[in-house]
DOTIDO-366664 format. One line per 4 residues: number of its first residue (from 1); for each residue x, y, z of C-alpha. Coordinates in Angstrom, 1 decimal, m for minus. Layout:
% residues N
NUM	X,Y,Z | ...
% end
This chain:
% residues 79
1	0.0,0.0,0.0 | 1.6,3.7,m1.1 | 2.0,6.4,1.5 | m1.0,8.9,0.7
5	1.4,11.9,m0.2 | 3.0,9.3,m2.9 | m0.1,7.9,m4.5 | m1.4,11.5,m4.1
9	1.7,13.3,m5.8 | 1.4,10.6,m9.0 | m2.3,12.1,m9.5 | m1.6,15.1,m9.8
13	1.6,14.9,m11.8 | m1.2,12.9,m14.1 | m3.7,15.3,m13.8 | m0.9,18.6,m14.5
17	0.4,17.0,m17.6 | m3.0,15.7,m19.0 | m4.3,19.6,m18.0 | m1.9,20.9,m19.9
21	m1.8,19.2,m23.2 | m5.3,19.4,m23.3 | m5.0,23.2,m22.1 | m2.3,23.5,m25.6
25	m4.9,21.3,m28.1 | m7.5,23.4,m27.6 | m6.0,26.7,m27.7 | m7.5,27.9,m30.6
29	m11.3,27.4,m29.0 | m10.5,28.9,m26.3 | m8.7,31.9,m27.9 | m12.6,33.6,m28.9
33	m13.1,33.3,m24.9 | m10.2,35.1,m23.5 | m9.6,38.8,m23.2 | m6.7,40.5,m22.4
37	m4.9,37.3,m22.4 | m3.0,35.7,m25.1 | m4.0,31.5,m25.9 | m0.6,30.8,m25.7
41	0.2,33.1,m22.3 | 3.5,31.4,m20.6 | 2.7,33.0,m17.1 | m1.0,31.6,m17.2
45	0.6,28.2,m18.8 | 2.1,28.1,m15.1 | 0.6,29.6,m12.8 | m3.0,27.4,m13.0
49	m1.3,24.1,m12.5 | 1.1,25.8,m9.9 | m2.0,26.9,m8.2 | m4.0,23.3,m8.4
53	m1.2,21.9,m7.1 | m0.6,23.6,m4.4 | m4.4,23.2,m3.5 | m4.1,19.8,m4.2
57	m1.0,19.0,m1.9 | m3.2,21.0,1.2 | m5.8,19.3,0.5 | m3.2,15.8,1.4
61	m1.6,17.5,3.9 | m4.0,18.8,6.5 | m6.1,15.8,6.8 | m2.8,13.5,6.8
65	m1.2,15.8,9.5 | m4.2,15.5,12.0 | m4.7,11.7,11.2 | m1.6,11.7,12.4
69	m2.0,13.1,15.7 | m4.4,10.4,16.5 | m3.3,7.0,18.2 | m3.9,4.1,16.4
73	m5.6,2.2,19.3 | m7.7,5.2,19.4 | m9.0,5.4,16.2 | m9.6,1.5,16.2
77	m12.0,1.7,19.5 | m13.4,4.5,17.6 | m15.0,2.2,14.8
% end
């Protein structure tokens, strides 16, 4: 069984690259839909994956970090 911060770090890696080749095929639709912004816009190229990810590792983290806190014997006579 994977760590959750590993299995959860190989989903998003999955989830970035997939984002962003679909993100660069479908430039030209999404060009009508964008002002002020160029399709092919390397700061906005980084920035919303950077973003996601960093939502997505938070997401991982806090609920990891106070699972942690909690004894195992605990959490058993819990269920």
């Amino acid at each position: 069984m994977k760590p959750p911060f590993e299995s959860t770090i190989q989903l998003r890696f999955v989830g970035v690259v997939l984002g962003i080749v679909a993100a660069l095929g479908l430039t030209r639709l999404i060009a009508g839909f964008l002002s002020n912004v160029s399709p092919w816009d390397p700061v906005a190229f980084l920035a919303a994956p950077l973003i996601l990810a960093v939502v997505a590792l938070i997401a991982v983290w806090l609920p990891a970090t106070r699972a942690s806190r909690v004894e195992p014997i605990q959490a058993l006579h819990a269920e």
